[in-house]
GUFI-167357 format. One record per atom (N, C-alpha, C): residue number from 1; chain; x, y, z. Coordinates in pm, 1 decimal, always signed. Each point is the difference from the previous one (the first is absolute). Example, Ala and Ser with C-alpha at 12.3 -4.5 7.8 and 13.67 -1.06 7.14 Angstrom:
2
nr_kette_xx_yy_zz
1_A_+1319.0_-569.0_+780.0
1_A_-89.0_+119.0_+0.0
1_A_+90.0_+120.0_+0.0
2_A_-35.0_+105.0_-72.0
2_A_+82.0_+119.0_+6.0
2_A_-77.0_+109.0_+73.0
//
This chain:
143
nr_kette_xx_yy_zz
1_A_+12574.4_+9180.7_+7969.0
1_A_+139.7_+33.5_-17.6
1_A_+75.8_-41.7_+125.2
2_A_+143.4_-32.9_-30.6
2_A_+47.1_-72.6_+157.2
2_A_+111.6_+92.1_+19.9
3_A_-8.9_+43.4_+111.5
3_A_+67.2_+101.3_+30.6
3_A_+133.3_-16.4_+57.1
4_A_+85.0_+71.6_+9.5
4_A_+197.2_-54.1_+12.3
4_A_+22.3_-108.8_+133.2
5_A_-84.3_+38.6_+85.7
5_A_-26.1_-18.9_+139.8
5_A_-8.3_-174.1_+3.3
6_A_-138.8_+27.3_-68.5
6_A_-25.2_-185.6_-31.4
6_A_+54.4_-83.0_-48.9
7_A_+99.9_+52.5_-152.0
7_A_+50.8_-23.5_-57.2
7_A_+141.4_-58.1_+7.7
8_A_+63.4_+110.1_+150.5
8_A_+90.5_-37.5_+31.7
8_A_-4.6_-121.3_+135.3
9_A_-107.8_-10.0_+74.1
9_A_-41.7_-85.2_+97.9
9_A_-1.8_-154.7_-99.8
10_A_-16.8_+4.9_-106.7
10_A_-51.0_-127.8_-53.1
10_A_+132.8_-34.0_-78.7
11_A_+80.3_+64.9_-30.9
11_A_+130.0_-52.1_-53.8
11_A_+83.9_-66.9_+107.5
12_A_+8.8_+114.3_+142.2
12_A_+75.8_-45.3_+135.5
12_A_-5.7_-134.2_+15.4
13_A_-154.1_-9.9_-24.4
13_A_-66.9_-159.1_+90.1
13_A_+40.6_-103.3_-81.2
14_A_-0.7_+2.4_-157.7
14_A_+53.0_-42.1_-126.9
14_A_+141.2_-41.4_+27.0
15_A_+74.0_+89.4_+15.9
15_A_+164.0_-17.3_+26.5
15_A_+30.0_-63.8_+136.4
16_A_-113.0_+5.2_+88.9
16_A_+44.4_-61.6_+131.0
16_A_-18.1_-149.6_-55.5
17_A_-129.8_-11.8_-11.7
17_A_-86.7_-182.1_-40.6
17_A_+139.8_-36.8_-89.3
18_A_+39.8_+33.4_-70.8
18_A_+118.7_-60.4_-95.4
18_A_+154.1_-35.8_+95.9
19_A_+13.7_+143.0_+137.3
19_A_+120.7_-68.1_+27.8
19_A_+7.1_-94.7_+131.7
20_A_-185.5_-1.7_+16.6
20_A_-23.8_-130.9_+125.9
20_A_+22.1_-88.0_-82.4
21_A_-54.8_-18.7_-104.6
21_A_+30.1_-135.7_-87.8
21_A_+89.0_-31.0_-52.6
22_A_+98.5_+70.3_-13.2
22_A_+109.5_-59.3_-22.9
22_A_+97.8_-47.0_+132.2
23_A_-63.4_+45.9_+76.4
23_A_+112.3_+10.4_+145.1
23_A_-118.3_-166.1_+89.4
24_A_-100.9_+13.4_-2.0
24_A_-53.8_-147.6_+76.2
24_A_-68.9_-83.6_-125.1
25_A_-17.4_+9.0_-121.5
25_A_-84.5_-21.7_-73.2
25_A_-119.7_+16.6_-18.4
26_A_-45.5_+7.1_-158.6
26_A_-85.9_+5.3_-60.8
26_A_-159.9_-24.7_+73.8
27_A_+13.3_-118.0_+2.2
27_A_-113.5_-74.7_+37.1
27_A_-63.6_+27.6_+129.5
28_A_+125.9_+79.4_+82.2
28_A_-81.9_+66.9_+164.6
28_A_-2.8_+101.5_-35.0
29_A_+40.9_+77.3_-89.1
29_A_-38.1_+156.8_+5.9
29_A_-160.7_+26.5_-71.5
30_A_-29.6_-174.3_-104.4
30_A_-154.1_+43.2_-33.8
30_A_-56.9_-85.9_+89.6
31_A_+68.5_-51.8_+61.5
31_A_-120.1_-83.5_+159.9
31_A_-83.5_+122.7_+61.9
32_A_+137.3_+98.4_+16.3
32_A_-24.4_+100.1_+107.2
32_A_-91.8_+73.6_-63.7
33_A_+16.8_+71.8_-123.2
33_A_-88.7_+52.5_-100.2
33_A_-127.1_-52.9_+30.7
34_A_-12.2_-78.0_-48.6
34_A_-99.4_-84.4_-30.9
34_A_-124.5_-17.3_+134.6
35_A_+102.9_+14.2_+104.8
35_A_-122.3_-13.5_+154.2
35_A_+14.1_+134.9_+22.9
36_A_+56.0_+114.5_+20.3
36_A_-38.1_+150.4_-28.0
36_A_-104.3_+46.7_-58.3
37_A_-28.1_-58.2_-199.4
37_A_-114.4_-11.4_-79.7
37_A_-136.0_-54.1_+55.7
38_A_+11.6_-88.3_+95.7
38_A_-84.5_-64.4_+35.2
38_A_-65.4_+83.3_+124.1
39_A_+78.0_+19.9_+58.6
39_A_-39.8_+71.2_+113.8
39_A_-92.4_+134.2_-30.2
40_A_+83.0_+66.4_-83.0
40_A_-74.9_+116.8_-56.0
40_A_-141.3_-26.9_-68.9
41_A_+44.0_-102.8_-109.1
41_A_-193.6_-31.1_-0.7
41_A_-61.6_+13.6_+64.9
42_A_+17.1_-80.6_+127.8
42_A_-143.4_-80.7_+97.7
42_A_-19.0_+151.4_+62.8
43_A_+121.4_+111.8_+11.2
43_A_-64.4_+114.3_+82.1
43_A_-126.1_+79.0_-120.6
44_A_+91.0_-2.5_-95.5
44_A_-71.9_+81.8_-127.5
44_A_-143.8_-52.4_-14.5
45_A_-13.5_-110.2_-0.9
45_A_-133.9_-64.3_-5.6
45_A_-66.1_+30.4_+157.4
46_A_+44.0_-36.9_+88.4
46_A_-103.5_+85.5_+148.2
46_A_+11.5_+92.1_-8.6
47_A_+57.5_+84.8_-60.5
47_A_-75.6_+125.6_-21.4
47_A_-63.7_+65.2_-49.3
48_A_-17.1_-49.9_-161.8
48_A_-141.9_+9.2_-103.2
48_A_-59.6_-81.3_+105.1
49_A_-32.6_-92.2_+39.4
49_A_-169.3_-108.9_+55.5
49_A_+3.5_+134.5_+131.4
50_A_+44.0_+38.9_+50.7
50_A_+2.3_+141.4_+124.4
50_A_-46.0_+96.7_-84.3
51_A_+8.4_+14.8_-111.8
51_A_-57.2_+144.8_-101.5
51_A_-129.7_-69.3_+8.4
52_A_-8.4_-96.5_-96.1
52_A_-115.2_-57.7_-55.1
52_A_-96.3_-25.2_+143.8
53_A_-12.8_-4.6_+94.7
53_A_-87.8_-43.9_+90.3
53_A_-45.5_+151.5_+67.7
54_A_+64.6_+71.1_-24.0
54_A_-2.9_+181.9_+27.8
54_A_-112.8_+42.9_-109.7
55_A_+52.2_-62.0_-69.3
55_A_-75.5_+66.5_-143.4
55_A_-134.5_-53.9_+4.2
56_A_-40.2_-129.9_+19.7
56_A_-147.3_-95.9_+52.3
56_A_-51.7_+76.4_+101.1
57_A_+57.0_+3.9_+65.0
57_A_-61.6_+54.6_+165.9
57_A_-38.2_+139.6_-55.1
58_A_+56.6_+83.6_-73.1
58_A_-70.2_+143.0_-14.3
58_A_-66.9_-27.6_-115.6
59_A_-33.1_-114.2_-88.0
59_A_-113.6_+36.9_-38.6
59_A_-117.3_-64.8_+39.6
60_A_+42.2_-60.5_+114.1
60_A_-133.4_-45.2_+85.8
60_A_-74.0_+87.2_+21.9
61_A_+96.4_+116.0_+65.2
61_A_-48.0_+88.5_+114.0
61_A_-92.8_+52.1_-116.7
62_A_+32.5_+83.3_-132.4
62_A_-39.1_+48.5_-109.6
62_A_-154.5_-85.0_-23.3
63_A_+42.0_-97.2_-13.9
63_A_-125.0_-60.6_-36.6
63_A_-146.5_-24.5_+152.3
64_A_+90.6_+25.0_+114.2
64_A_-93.5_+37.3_+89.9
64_A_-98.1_+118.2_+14.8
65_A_+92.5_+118.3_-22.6
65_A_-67.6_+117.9_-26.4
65_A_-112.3_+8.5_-129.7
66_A_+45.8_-76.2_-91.2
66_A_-90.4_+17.3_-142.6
66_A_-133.5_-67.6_+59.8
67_A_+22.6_-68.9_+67.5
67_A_-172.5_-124.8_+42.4
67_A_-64.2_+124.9_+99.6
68_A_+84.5_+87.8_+122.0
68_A_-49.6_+60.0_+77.7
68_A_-98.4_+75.7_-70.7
69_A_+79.5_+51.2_-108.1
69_A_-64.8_+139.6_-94.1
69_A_-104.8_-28.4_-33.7
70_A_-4.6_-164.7_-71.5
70_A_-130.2_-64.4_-103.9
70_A_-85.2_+7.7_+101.1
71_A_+6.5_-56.3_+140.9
71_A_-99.4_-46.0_+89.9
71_A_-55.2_+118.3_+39.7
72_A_+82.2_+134.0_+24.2
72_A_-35.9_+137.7_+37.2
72_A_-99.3_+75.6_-80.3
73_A_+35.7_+5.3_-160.8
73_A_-95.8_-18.7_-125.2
73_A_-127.9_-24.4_+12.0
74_A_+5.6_-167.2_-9.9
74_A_-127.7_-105.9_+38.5
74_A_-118.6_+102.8_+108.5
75_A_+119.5_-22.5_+119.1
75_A_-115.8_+78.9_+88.8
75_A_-76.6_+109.3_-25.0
76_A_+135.5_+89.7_-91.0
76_A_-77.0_+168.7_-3.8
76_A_-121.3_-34.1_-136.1
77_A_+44.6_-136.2_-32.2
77_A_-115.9_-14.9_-131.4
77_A_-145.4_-5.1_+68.6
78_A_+26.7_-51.4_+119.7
78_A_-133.0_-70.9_+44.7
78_A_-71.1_+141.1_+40.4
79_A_+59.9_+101.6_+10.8
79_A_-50.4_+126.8_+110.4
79_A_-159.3_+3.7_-97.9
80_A_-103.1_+28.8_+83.7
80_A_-114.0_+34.2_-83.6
80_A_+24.8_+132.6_-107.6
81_A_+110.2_+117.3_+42.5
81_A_+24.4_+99.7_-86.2
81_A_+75.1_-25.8_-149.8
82_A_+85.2_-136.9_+32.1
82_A_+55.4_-68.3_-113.6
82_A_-35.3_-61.6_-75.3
83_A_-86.0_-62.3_+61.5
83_A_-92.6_-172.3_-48.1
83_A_+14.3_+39.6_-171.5
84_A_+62.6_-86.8_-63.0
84_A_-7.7_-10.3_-172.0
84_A_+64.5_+49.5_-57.1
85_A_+67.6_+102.4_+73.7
85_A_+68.4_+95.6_-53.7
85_A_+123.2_-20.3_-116.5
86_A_-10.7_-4.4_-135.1
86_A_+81.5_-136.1_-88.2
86_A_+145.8_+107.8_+17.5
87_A_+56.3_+103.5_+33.6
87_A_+150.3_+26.0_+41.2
87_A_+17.0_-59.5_+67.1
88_A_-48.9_-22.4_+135.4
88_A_+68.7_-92.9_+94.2
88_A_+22.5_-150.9_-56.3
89_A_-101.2_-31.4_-67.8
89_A_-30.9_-145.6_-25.9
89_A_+103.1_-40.3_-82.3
90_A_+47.6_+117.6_-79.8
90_A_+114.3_-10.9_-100.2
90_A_+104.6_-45.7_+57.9
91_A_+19.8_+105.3_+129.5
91_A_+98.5_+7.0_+89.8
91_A_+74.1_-120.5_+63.3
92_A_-99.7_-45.2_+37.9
92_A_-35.3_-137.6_+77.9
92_A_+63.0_-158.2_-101.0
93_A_-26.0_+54.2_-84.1
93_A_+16.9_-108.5_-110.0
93_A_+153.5_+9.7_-58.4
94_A_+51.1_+121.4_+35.7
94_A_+140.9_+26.4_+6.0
94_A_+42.8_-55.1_+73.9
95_A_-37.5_+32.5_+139.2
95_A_+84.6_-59.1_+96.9
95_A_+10.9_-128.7_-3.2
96_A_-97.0_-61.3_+7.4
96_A_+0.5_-155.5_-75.1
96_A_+99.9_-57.8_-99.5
97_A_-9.4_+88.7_-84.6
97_A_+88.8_-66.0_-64.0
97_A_+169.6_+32.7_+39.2
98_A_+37.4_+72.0_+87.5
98_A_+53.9_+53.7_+22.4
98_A_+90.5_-118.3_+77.9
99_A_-106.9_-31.1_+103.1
99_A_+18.0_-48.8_+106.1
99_A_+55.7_-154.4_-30.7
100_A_-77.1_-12.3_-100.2
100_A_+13.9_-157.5_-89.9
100_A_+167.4_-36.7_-76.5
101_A_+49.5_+160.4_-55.7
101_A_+101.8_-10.8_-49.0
101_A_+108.6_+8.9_+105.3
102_A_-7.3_+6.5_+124.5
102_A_+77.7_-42.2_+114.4
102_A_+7.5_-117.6_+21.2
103_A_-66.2_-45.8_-12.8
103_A_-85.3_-147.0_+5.6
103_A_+122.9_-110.4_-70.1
104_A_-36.5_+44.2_-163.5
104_A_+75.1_-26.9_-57.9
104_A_+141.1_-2.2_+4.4
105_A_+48.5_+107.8_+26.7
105_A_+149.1_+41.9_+23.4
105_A_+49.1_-92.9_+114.0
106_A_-49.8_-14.7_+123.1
106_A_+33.7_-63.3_+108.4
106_A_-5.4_-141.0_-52.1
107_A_-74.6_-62.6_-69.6
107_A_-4.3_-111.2_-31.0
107_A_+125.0_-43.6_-136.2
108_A_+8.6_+38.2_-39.7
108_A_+112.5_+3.1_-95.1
108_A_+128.3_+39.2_+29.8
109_A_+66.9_+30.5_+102.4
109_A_+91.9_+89.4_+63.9
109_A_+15.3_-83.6_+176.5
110_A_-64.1_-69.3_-3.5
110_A_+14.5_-73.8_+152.3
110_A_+94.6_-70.5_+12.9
111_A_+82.9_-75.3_+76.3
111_A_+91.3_-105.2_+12.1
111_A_-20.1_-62.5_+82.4
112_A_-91.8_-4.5_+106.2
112_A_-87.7_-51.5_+97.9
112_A_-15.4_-143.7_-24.4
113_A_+62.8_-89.9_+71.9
113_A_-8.8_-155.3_+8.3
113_A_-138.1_-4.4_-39.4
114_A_-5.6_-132.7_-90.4
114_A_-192.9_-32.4_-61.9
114_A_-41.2_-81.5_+119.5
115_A_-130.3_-8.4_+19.0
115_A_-23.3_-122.2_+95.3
115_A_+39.0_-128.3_-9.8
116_A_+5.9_-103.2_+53.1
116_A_+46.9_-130.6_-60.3
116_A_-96.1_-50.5_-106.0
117_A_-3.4_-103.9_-24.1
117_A_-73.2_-31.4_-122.9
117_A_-20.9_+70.0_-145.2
118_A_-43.5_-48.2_-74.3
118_A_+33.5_+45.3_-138.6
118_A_-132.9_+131.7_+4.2
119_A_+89.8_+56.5_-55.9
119_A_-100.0_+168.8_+1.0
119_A_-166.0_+6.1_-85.2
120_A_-7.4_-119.9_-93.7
120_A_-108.1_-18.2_-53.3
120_A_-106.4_-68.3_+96.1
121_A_+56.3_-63.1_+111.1
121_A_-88.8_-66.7_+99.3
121_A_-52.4_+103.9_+113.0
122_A_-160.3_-15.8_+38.0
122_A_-85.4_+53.2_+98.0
122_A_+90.2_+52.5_+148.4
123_A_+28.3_+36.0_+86.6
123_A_+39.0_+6.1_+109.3
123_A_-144.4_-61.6_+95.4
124_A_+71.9_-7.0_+141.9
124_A_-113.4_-71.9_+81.6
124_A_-119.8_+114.0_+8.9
125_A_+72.9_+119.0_+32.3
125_A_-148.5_+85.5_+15.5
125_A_-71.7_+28.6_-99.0
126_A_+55.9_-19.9_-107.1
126_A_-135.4_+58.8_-143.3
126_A_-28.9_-158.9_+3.7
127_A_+18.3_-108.1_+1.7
127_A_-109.3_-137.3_-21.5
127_A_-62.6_+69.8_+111.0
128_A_+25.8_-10.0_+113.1
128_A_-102.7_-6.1_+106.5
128_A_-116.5_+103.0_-36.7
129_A_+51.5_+161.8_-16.5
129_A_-138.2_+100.2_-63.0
129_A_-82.1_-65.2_-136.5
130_A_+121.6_-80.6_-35.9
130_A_-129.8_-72.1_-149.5
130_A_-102.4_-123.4_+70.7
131_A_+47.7_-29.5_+89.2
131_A_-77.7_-142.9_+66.2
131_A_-118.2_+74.1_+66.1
132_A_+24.1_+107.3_+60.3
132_A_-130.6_+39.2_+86.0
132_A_-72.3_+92.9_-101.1
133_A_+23.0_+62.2_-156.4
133_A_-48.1_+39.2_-20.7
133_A_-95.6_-57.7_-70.4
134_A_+42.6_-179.5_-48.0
134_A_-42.6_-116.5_-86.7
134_A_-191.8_-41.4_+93.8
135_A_+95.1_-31.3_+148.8
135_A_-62.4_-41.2_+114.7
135_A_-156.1_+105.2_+12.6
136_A_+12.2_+175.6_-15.7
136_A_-65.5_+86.2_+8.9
136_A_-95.3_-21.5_-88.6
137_A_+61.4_+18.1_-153.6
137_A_-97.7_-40.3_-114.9
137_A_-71.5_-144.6_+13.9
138_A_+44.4_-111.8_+34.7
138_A_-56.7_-131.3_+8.4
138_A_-143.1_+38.2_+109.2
139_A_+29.4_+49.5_+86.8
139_A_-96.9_+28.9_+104.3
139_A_-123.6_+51.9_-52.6
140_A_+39.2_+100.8_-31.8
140_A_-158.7_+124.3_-99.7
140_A_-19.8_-65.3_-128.8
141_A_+62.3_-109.6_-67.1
141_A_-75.4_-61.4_-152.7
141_A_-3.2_-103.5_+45.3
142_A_-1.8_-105.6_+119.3
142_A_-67.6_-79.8_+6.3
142_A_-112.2_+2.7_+50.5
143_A_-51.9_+64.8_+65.4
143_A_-87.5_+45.0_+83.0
143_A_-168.1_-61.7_-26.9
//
């Protein structure tokens, strides 16, 4: 509902824009418009990508704590008093997935420049871990 206030602010501005334009013309009163509009975008937009990078960053943090928990889990799984224990194991398998659907979210929700090259192509460090891992296996089956 728009209330008298607004209502009357938006007629003022209405009746003004009409008697700049008639008094310098038309065409500068929507110049002026027109780079006002503009201006207001580019703030409106830095300030959602200022939300949106607020909003990433806390669910980093979120998704930091969820791995702490899993790894905290893991350990108390290992305790000899725990060992097998399928609640925890359940547990564990939560957090996992848990942890995964952060995973997800961050990846779908990023705006983070891609690396160069086309996103279907290797980066230098995964060829290189595939080369020494090629190099590793060649070693022990040729043998």
């Amino acid at each position: 509902m728009i209330s008298r206030t607004n209502l009357a602010v938006f007629l003022l501005i209405v009746f003004n824009l009409i008697l700049l334009g008639a008094v310098f013309g038309f065409v500068y009163v929507l110049l002026g418009v027109s780079v006002f509009a503009n201006i207001g975008a580019l703030l409106f937009i830095k300030h959602m990508f200022g939300n949106q990078h607020e909003i990433l960053n806390d669910v980093e943090d979120v998704h930091k704590r969820v791995e702490s928990f899993r790894r905290h889990l893991e350990s108390l799984h290992e305790l000899e008093t725990y060992y097998g224990d399928e609640t925890l194991q359940r547990l564990i398998m939560h957090a996992r997935a848990l942890n995964n659907d952060f995973v997800d979210f961050q990846e779908r929700h990023s705006y983070a420049e891609a690396e160069e090259g086309d996103p279907g192509e290797e980066n230098d460090e995964d060829a290189d871990a595939d080369d020494a891992e090629e190099e590793k296996e060649g070693k022990t089956s040729g043998v």
